[in-house]
C-alpha positions as CSV (number, residue, x, y, z in Angstrom):
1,X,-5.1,-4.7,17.1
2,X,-6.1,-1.3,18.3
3,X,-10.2,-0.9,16.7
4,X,-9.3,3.0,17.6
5,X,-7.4,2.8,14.6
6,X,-10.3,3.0,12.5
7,X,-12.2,5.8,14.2
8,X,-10.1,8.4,12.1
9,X,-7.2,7.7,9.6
10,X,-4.2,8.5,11.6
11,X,-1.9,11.4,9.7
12,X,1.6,10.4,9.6
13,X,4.8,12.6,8.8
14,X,8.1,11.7,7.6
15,X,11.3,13.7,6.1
16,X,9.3,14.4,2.9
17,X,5.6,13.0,3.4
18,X,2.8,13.7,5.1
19,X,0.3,10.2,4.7
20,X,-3.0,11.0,5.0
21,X,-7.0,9.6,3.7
22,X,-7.5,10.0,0.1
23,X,-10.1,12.4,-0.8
24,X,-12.9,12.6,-3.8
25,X,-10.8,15.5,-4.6
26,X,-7.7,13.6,-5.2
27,X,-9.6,12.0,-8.4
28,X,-7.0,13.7,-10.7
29,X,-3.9,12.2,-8.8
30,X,-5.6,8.8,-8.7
31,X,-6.5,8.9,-12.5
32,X,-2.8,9.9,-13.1
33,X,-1.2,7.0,-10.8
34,X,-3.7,4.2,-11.8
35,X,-4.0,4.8,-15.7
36,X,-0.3,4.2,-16.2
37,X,0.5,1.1,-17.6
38,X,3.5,0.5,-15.9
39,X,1.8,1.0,-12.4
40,X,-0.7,-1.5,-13.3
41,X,1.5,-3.9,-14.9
42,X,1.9,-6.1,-11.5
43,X,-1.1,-5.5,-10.0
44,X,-4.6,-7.1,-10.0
45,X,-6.0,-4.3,-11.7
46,X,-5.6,-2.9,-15.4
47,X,-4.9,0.6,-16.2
48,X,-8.0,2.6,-15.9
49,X,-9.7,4.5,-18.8
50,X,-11.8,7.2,-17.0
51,X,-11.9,9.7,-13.9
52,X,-15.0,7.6,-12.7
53,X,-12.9,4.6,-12.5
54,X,-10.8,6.5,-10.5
55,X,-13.3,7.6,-8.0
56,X,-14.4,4.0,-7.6
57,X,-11.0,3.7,-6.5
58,X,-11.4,6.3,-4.1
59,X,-15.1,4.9,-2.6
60,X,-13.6,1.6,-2.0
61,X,-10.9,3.3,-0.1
62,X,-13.5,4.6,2.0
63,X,-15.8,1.7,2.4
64,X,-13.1,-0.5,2.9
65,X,-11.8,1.6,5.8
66,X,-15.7,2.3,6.9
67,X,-15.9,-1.6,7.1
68,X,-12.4,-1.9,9.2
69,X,-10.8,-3.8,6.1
70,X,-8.3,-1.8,5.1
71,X,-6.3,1.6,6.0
72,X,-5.2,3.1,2.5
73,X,-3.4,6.7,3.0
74,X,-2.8,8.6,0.8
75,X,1.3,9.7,0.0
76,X,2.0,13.0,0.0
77,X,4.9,15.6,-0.6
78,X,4.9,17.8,2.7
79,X,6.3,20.9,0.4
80,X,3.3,21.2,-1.7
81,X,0.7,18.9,-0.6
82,X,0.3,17.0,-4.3
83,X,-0.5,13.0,-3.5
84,X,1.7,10.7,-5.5
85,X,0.9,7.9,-4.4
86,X,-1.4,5.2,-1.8
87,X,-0.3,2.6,0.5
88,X,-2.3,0.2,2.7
89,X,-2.8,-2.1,5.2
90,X,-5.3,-4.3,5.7
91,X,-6.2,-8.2,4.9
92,X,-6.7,-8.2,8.8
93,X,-6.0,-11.7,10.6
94,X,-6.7,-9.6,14.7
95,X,-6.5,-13.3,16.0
96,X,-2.7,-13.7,14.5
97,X,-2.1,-9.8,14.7
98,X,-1.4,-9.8,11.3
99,X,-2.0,-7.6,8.3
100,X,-0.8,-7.1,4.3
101,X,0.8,-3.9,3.2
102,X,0.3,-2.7,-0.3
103,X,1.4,0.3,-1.9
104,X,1.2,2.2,-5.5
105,X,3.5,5.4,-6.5
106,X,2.9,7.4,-9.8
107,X,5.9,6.5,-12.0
108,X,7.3,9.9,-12.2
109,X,8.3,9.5,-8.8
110,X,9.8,6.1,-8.9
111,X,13.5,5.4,-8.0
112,X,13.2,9.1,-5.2
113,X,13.2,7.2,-2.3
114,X,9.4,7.7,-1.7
115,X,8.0,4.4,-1.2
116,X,10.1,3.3,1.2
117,X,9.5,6.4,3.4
118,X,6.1,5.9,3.1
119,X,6.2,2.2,3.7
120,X,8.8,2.9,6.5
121,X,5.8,4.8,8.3
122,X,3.1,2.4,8.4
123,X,5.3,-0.5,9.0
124,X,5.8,1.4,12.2
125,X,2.1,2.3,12.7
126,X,1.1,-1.1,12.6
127,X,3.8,-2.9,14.3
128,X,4.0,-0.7,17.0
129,X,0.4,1.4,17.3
130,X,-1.5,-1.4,16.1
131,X,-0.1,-4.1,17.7
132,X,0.3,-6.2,14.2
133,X,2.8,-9.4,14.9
134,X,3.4,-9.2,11.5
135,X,2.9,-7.6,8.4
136,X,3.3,-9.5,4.9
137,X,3.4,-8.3,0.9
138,X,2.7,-10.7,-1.9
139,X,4.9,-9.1,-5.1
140,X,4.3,-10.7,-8.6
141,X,7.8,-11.9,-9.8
142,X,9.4,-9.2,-11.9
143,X,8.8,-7.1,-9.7
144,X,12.0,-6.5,-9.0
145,X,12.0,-2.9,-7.8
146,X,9.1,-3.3,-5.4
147,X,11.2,-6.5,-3.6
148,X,13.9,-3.6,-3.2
149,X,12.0,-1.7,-0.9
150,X,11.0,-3.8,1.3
151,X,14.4,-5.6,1.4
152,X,15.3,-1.7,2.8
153,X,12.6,-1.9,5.3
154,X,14.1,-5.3,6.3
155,X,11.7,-7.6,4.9
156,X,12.5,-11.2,4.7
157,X,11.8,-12.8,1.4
158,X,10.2,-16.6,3.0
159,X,9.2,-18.1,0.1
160,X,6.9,-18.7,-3.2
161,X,3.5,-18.7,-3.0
162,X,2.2,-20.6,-6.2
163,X,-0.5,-19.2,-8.4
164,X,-1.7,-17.2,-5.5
165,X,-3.3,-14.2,-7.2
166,X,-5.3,-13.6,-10.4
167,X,-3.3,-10.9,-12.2
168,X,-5.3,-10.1,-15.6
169,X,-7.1,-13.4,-15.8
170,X,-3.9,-15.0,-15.5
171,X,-3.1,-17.0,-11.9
172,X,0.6,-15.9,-10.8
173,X,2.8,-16.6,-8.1
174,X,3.6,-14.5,-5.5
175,X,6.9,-14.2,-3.3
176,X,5.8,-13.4,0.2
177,X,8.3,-11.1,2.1
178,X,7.2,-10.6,5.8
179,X,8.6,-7.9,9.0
180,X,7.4,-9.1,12.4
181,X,7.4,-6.5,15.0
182,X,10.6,-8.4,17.0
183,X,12.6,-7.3,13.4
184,X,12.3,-3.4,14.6
């Protein structure tokens, strides 16, 4: 993996985004994408009650990327700048060149294609400017629409990982989906 990486959150342009670090001053977006229910219903997390529990969001963002854990960017709409969204890597394995992707979009902008622009973008980044072999998602069954986008990115579904994750004191399973840089 290329340390450089985390000497300044690279910014990275698509059709429609601009990914970039999320900021204290993106608390507002943050509290919008992560106190939604429906964003939270998959996820590790429950929906958040309060703009501070948003900026702790935001910190471990930062201290996560501070402590070369995790990249998390920050999905933006190049026409107006407004962040609708974060997506990640990190779960590092530099021995194996691998790393775990992760990604939340505010619900009014679900089914537009976003995600997997997004996604599309870092799946690059990390295959081909960070070296990664591979890069792997864990989705919570149900989640239908996030096993969608990958399938687009040309993720391959390998299997069920049982009771992997504690989702909201509950231990679920998780289907792994995996890219490895020969797929580009």
């Amino acid at each position: 993996m290329v340390k450089e990486c985390f000497n300044k959150i690279e910014v990275l342009h698509t059709n429609r985004l601009v990914l970039t670090e999320v900021k204290e001053s993106d608390i507002n977006e943050i509290f919008k994408i992560f106190s939604n229910p429906e964003v939270a219903k998959y996820d590790w997390f429950r929906p958040i009650n309060s703009k501070e529990e948003a900026m702790k969001f935001i910190h471990r963002y930062m201290d996560e990327y501070d402590n070369e854990e995790e990249i998390t960017w920050g999905i933006r709409l190049k026409e107006t700048n407004e962040l609708i969204g974060i997506c990640c890597l990190g779960d590092f394995d530099e021995e194996a060149r691998r790393a775990e992707i992760g990604y939340d979009l505010v619900s009014d902008r679900w089914n537009s294609g976003f995600a997997t622009e997004a996604l599309e973008a870092i799946v690059h980044y990390g295959l081909k400017v960070m070296n990664l072999n591979r890069i792997e998602a864990f989705i919570t069954p149900g989640n239908d629409a996030s096993v969608r986008v990958l399938e687009k990115l040309n993720f391959t579904r390998e299997g069920l990982v049982r009771e992997r994750d504690m989702i909201k004191g509950k231990l679920e399973d998780g289907i792994i989906m995996a890219i490895l840089q020969k797929d580009l």
